[in-house]
C-alpha positions as CSV (number, residue, x, y, z in Angstrom):
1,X,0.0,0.0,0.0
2,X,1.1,3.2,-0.5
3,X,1.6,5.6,2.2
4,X,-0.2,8.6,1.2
5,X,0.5,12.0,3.6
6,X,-1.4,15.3,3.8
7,X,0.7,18.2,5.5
8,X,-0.6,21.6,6.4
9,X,2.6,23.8,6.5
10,X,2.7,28.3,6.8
11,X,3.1,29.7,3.1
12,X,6.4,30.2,2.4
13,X,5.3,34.0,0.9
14,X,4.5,36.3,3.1
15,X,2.2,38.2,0.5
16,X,-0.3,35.3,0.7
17,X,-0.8,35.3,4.0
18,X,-2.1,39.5,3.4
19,X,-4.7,38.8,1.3
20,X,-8.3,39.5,3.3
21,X,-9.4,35.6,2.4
22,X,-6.0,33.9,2.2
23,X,-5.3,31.6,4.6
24,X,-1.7,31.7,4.9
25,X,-1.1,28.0,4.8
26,X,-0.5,25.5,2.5
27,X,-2.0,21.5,2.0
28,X,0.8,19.6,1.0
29,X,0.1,16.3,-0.9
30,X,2.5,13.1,-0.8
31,X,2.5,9.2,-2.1
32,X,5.4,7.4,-1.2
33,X,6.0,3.9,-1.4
34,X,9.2,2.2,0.1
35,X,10.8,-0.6,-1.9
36,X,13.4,-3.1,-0.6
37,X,15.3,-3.9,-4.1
38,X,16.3,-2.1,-7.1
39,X,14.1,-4.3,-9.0
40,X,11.3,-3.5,-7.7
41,X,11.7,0.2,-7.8
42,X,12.2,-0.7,-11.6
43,X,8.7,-2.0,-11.7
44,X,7.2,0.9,-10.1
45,X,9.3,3.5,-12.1
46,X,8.4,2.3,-15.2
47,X,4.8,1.8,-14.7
48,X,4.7,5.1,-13.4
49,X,6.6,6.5,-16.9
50,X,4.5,4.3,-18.8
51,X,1.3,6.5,-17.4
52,X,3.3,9.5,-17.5
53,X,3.2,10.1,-13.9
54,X,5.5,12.6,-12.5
55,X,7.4,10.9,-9.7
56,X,11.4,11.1,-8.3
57,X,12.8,8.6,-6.2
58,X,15.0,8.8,-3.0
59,X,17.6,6.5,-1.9
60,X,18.8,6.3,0.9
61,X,22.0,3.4,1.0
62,X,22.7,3.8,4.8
63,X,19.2,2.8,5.8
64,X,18.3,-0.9,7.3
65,X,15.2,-0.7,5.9
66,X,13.7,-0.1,2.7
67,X,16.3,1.8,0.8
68,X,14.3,3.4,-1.7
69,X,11.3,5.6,-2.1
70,X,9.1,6.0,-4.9
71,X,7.4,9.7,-4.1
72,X,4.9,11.4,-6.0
73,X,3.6,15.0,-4.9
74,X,1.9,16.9,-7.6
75,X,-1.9,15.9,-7.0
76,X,-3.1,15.3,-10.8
77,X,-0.1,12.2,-10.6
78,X,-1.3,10.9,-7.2
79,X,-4.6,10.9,-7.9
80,X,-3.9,9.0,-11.5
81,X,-1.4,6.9,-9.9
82,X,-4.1,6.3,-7.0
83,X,-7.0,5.3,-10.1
84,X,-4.7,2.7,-11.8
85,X,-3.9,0.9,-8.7
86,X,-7.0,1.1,-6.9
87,X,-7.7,-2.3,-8.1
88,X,-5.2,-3.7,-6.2
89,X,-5.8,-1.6,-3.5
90,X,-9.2,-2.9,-2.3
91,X,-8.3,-2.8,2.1
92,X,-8.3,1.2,2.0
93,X,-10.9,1.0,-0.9
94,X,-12.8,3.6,1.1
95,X,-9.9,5.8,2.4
96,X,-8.5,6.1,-1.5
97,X,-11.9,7.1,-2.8
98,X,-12.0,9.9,-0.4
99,X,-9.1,11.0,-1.0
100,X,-9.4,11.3,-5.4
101,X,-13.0,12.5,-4.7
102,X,-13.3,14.3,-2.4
103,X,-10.3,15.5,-1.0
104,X,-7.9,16.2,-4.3
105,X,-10.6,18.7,-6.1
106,X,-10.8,21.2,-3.9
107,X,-7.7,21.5,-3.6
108,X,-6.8,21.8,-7.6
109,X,-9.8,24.3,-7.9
110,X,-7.8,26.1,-5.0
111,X,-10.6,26.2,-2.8
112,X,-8.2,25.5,0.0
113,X,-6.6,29.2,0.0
114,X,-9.4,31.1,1.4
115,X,-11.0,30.6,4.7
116,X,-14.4,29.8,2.8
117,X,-14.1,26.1,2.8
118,X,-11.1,24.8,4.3
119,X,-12.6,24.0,7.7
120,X,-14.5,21.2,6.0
121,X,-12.0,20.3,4.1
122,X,-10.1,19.7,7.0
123,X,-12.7,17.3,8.4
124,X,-12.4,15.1,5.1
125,X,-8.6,15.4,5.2
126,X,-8.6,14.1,9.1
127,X,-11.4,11.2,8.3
128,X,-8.7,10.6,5.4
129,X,-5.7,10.2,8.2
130,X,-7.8,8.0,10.6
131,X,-8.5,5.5,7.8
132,X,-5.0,5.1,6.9
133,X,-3.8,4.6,10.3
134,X,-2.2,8.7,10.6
135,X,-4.6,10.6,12.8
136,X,-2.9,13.2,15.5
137,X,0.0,13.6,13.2
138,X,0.1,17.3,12.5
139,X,-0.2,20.4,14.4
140,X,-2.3,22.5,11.4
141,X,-5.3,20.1,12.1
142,X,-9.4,20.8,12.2
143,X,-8.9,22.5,16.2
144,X,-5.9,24.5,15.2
145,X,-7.4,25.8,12.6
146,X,-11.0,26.5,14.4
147,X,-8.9,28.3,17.0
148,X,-7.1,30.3,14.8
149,X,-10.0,31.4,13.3
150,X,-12.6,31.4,16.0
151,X,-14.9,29.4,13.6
152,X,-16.7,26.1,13.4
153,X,-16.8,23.8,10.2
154,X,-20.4,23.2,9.0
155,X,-21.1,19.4,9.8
């Protein structure tokens, strides 16, 4: 399975965090999948060119475990990446369906930069960590940002 990883991080520019809307914080997508053996990062690699999905991969020699990482970050790629393997993916069925539905378009329509609907966004993305086994991983979560704000997300 792959381990897929939703980070909310500050913006980096200053100038979005002036806007009247603008959050000032960023959603951060990530599939990463660890692979014992050359060969079978082969495998991965060139299914992934095959579907032109934009990917790198980190190694890391000095490591006793899985030496090399397949990792995918820009959302279009995850989520195709996500659709051709669902498939084989049938235990977190439920978990990847949430996150290609319901989670990835908001975020590439951007909807996730104003303070307009990221407070139920953040409910999907923590119902996303506690299926995959990552809940209370991240400071920037649904409290934080209710706090921040002084706002409730619509249930």
């Amino acid at each position: 399975m792959p381990a897929l990883s939703i980070t909310t991080r500050q913006s980096r520019s200053q100038s979005q965090k002036d806007g009247k809307n603008s959050i000032g914080f960023d959603v951060l997508l990530k599939c990463r999948i660890n692979l014992p053996a050359t060969e079978s990062l082969e495998i991965v690699t060139a299914f992934a060119d095959e579907h032109e999905i934009t990917h790198r991969v980190d190694a890391d020699p000095n490591t006793k475990y899985e030496p090399h990482q397949f990792v995918i970050s820009r959302r279009q790629s995850i989520r195709e990446f996500l659709y051709l393997m669902q498939p084989y993916l049938v235990v977190r069925k439920e978990a990847i369906d949430l996150f290609c539905e319901t989670i990835v378009p908001p975020l590439e329509a951007g909807d996730h930069r104003s303070k307009a609907s990221p407070l139920s966004l953040m409910q999907d993305i923590e119902t996303f960590q506690e299926q995959v086994g990552r809940a209370n991983r991240t400071k920037h979560n649904l409290e934080f940002f209710q706090n921040e704000w002084g706002m409730r997300a619509h249930s």
